[in-house]
C-alpha positions in Angstrom: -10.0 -56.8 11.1 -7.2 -56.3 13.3 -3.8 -55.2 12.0 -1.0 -54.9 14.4 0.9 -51.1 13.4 4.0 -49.6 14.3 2.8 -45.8 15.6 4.9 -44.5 12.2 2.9 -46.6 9.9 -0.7 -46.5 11.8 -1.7 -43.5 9.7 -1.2 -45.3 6.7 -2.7 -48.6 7.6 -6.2 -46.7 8.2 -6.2 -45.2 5.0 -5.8 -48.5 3.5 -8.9 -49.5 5.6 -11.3 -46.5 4.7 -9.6 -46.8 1.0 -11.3 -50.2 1.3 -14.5 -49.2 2.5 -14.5 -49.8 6.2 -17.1 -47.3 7.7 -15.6 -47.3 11.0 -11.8 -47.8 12.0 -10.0 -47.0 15.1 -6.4 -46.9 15.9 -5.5 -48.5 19.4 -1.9 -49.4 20.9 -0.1 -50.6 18.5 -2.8 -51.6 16.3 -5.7 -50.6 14.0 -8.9 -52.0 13.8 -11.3 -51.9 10.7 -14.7 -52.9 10.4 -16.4 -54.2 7.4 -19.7 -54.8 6.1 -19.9 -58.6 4.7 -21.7 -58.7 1.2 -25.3 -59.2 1.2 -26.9 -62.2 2.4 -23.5 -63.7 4.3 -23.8 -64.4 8.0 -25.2 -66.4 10.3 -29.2 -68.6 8.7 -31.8 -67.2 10.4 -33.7 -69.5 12.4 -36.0 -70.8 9.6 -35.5 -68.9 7.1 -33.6 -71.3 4.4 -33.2 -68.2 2.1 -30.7 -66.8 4.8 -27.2 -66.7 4.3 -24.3 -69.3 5.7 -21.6 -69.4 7.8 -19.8 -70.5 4.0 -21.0 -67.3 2.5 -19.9 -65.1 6.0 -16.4 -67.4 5.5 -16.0 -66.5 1.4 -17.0 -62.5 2.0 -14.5 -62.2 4.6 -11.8 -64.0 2.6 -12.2 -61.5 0.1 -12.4 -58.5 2.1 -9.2 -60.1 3.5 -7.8 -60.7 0.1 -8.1 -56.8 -1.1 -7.2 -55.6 1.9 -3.6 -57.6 1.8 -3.2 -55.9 -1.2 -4.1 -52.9 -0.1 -1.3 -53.4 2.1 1.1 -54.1 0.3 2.3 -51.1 -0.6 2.3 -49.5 2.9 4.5 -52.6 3.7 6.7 -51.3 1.1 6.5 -48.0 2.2 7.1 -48.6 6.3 8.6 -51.8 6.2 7.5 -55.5 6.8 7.9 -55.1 10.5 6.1 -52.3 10.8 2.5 -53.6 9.2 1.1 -57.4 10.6 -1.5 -59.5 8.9 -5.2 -58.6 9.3 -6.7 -61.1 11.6 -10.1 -61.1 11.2 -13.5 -61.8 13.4 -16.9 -61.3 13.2 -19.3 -59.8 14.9 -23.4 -59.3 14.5 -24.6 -56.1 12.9 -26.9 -55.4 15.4 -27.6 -51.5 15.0 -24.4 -50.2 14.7 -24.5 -50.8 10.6 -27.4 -48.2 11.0 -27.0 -46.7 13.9 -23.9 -44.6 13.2 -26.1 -43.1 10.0 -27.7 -41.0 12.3 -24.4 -39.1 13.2 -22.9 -38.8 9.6 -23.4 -35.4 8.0 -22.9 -33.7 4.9 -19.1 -32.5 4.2 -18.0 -29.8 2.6 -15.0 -30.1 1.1 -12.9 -26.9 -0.8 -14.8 -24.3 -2.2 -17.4 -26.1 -4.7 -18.6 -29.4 -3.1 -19.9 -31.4 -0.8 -20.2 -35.2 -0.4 -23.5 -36.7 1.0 -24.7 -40.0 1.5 -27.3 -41.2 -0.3 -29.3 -42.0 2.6 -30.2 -37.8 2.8 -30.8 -37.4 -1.1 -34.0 -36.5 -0.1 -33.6 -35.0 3.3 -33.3 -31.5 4.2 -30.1 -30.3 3.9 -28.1 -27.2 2.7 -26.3 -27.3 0.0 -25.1 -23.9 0.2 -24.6 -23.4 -3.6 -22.4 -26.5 -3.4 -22.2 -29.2 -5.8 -23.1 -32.3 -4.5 -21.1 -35.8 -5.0 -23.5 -39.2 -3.9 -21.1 -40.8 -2.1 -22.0 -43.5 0.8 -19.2 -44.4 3.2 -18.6 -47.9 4.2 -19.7 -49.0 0.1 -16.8 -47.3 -1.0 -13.2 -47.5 -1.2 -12.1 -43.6 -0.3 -15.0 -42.2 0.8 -14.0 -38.5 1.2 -12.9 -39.0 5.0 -9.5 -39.5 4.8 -7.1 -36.3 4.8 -5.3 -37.7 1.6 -8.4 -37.8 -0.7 -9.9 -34.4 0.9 -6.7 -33.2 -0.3 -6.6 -34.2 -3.6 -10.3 -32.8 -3.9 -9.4 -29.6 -3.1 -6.3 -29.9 -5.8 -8.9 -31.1 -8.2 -11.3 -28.1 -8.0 -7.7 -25.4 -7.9 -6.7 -27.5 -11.1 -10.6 -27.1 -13.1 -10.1 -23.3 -12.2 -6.9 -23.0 -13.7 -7.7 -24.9 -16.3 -10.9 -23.3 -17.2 -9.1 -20.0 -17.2 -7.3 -20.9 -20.6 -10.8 -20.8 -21.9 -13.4 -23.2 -21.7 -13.1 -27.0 -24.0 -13.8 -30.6 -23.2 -11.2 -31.9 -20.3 -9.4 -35.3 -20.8 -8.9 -36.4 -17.0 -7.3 -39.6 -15.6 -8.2 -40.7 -12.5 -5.4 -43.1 -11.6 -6.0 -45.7 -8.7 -10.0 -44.6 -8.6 -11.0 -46.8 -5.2 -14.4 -45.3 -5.0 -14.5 -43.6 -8.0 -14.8 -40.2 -6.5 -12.5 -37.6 -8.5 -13.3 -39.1 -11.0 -17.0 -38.2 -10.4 -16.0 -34.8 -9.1 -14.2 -33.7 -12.1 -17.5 -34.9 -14.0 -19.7 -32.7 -12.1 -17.1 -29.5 -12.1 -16.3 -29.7 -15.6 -16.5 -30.9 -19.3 -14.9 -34.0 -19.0 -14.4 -37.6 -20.5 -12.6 -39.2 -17.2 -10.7 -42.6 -17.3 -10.8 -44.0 -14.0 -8.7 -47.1 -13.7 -7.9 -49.6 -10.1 -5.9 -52.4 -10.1 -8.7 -54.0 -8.1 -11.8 -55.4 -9.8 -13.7 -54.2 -6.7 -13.3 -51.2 -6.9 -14.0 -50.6 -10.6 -17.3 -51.6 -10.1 -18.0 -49.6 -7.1 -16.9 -46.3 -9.1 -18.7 -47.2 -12.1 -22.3 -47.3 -9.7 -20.7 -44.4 -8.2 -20.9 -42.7 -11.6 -24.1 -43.8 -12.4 -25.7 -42.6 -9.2 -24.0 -39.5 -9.6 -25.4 -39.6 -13.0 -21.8 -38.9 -14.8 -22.0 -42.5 -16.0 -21.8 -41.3 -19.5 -18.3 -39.6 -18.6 -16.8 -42.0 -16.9 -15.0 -45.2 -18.3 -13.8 -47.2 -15.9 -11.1 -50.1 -16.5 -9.1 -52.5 -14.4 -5.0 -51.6 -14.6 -2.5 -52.0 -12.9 0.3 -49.6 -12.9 3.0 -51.6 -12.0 2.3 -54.6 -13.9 5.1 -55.0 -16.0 3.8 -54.3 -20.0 4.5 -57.8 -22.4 8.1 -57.3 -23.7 9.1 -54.2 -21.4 11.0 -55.0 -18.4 9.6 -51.5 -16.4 6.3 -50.8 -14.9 3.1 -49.3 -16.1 -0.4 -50.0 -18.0 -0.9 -48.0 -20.8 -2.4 -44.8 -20.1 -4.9 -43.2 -22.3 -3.4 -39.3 -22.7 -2.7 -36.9 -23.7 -4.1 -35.9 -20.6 -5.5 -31.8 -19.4 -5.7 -33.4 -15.9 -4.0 -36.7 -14.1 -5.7 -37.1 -10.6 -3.6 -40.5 -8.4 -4.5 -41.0 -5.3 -2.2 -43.4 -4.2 0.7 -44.2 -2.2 3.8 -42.8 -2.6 6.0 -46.2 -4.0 3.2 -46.3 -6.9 3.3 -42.8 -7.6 7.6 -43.0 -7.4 7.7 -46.2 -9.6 4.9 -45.6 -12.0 6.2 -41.4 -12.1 7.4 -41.8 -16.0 4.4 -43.6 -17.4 2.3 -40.6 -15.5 4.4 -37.7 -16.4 4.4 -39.0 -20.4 0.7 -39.2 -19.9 0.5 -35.5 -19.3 -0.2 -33.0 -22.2 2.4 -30.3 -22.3 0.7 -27.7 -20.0 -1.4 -30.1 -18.3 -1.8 -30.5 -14.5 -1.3 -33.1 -12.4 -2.5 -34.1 -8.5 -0.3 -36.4 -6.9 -1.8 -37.8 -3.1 -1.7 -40.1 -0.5 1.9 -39.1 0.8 3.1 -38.0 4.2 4.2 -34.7 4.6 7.9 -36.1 4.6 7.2 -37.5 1.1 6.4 -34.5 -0.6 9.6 -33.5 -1.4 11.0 -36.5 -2.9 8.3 -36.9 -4.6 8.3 -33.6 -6.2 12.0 -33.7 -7.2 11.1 -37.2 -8.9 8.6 -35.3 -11.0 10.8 -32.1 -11.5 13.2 -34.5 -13.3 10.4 -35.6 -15.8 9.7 -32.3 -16.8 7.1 -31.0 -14.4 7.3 -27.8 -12.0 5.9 -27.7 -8.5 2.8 -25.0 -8.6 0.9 -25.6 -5.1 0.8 -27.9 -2.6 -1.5 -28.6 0.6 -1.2 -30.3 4.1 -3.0 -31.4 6.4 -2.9 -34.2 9.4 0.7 -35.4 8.6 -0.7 -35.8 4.8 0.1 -34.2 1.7 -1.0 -33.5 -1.9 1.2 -31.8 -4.7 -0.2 -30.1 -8.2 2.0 -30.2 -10.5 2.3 -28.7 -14.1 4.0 -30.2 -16.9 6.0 -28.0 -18.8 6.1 -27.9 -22.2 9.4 -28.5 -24.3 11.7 -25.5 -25.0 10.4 -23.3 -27.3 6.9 -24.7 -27.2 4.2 -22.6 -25.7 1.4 -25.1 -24.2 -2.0 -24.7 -25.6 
């Protein structure tokens, strides 16, 4: 897929693409180009071989990769501007090796203090873990993989907020993992802590991706998974929002920054009084606003971390006056 970018927005549009699952993206002149997998069994027959896939089934995969990833869009449209992000125009090419071939280059990565996110392709190759827990994650199958800056970012948020958390004395963690992609804070906080995780995506996709993420990662029976949309308008309300299972100890969103500013009073009543709350995927020039929008909810800045022109904020919702937070 090709997606013609303004240099301000190209950033963005290639975290839409790795959010999606691409396993390899580039950013060119005024442009980004993002390469996906097509399902299994779509491509090009096989000389005979009448169990091979069609040029139809090559034609309906990519449709749908195109569909998800206009919506993917969407919001960095909203974000940058119409002008600033073109329609994906897609084409494709043979696998050959490269579907493979770039395996042999992708390593372990460590990522804060406590983890580190391998492919399953080395489960059982030699490797060191270094006393690090590991999270199953293969790129390309995924929609935010652990190789873009704004979900490293929120993973090191997530293992400062267990910490802190687990410093009031150890109990079972409520955790929401808003905007889920691949599912993988939401497995993270599953294998850091005691926690029942609800791990919700707008796209259908991508709920089933986390909850075989889960499973693999064999937190299956923490995680619940569910399709919502955050911005959908509720029946009878004329503002934004799903409902959101809290009280919450933790609220993990990943997402860009117009969600996270629109949907910011459905998140922020979500939040126990005293619980903590990772907002990601904003630019460094979005942090503040952002964290003034929560300050006016009732939450109080207590770190925040940079790093490639991306940002991440944890934030703390304070409990009402008078009130000390459990």
């Amino acid at each position: 897929m090709t997606i013609a970018a303004d240099p301000s927005a190209a950033e963005a549009v290639a975290a839409a693409c790795l959010d999606l699952g691409a396993p390899g993206v580039e950013e060119r002149e005024g442009a980004v180009v993002a390469y996906f997998a097509l399902a299994a069994g779509a491509g090009h027959p096989a000389a005979g071989d009448p169990e091979a896939g069609t040029g139809d089934d090559a034609a309906a995969a990519a449709a749908q990769v195109l569909a998800s990833l206009e919506q993917r869009l969407a919001p960095v449209r909203a974000a940058f501007g119409a002008a600033a992000v073109g329609r994906p125009q897609g084409d494709t090419v043979d696998e050959e090796d490269w579907a493979e071939g770039w395996k042999r280059y992708w390593r372990p990565q460590a990522v804060g203090r406590r983890l580190v996110i391998v492919p399953s392709w080395l489960r059982h190759a030699r490797w060191a873990a270094g006393g690090r827990v590991p999270l199953w994650i293969d790129p390309g199958m995924a929609f935010g993989t652990g190789d873009h800056e704004s979900t490293r970012l929120a993973l090191v948020l997530l293992q400062e907020s267990l910490d802190r958390l687990a410093a009031a004395g150890p109990r079972p963690l409520r955790v929401l993992d808003l905007g889920t992609g691949s599912g993988i804070l939401a497995v993270a906080a599953a294998r850091l802590a005691p926690a029942s995780v609800w791990a919700c995506d707008q796209d259908p996709m991508a709920v089933e991706v986390a909850a075989a993420n889960a499973a693999a990662n064999g937190v299956d029976g923490a995680v619940t998974t569910a399709v919502a949309d955050l911005l959908a308008p509720r029946a009878g309300e004329a503002g934004p929002g799903a409902d959101l299972p809290g009280p919450a100890d933790l609220i993990l969103a990943n997402i860009l920054f117009p969600v996270l500013d629109a949907a910011a009073p459905r998140i922020a009543a979500a939040l126990r009084p005293g619980g903590l709350l990772v907002l990601s995927g904003i630019t460094t020039s979005q942090r503040e606003p952002l964290a003034v929008r929560y300050e006016d909810l009732g939450c109080r800045r207590v770190a925040s971390v940079s790093r490639g022109g991306w940002s991440a904020l944890l934030m703390r919702r304070e409990p009402p006056a008078g009130r000390v937070a459990p």
